[in-house]
N, C-alpha and C positions, 0 to 999 in steps of 0.2 A: 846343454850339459853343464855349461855353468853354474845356474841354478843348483844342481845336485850338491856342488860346493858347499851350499848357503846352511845343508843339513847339518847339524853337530856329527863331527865324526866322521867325515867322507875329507877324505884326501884327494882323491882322484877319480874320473869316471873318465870313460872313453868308449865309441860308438865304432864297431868295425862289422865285416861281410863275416857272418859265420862259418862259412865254407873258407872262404881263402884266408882267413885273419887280416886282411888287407883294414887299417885303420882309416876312419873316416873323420876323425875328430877326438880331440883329445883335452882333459883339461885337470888342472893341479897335479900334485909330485906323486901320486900313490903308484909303488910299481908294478907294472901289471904286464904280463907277455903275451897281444891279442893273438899272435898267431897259437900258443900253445893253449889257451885259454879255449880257442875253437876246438881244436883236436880233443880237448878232456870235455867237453859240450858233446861235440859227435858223440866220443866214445860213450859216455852216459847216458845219453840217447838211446846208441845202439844195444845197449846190454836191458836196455828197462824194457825195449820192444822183443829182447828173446825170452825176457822172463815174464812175457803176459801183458806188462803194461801197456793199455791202450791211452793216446793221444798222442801229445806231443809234450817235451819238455819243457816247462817253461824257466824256471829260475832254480837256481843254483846258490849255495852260500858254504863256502870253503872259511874254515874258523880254521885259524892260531893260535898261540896263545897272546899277541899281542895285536893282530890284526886279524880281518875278515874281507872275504871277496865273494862282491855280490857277481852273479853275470846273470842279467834275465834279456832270454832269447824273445825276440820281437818278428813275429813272421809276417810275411809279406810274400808279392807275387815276384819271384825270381829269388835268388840266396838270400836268407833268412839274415837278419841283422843281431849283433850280440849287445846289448850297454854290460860297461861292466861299470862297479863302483869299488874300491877299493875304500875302506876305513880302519880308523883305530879304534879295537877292540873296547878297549874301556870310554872312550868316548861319544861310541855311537851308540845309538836306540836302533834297534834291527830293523824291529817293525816300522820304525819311522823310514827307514831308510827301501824297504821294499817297498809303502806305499806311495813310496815319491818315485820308485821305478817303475811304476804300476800306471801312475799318474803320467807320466812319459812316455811308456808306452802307448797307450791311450788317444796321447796327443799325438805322438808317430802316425797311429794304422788313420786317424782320425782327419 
């Protein structure tokens, strides 16, 4: 997760259980609430499987006006893992910053 650091613009990332928000690792000051973070994951989830959508969620990106939060869900066999990354809005490249959770993910299931 460190590594995530290294991206212009990311303040913070942190790796928790998507069910329980139970944090698994955590790293730089961006503030982030895993345990409510899970619940707004579920819940978006759930609403996208009543209106039709088929798969699975994968990434999420909550904008401010002076920051953004990523959370891309990582599945796996037993509770589903969340990275979240937190950054400053004018700072970061989005896209840079998805394919670097992309890129971790990858290495996670991998």
């Amino acid at each position: 997760m460190r590594r995530l650091l290294e991206v212009p613009g990311v303040t913070g990332a942190a790796l928790v259980d998507a069910v329980t928000g139970l944090s698994y690792g955590r790293s730089g000051t961006g503030e982030m609430d895993a345990a409510e973070c899970s619940r707004l994951v579920a819940f978006v989830g759930d609403r996208l499987h009543l209106a039709g959508a088929q798969g699975e969620l994968e990434s999420m990106v909550i904008t401010g006006t002076r920051h953004q939060l990523v959370l891309r869900a990582l599945p796996r066999r037993g509770d589903p893992l969340l990275l979240m990354a937190a950054l400053e809005r004018d700072q970061a490249n989005l896209a840079l910053v998805l394919r670097q959770l992309d890129l971790y993910a990858e290495g996670a299931a991998g």
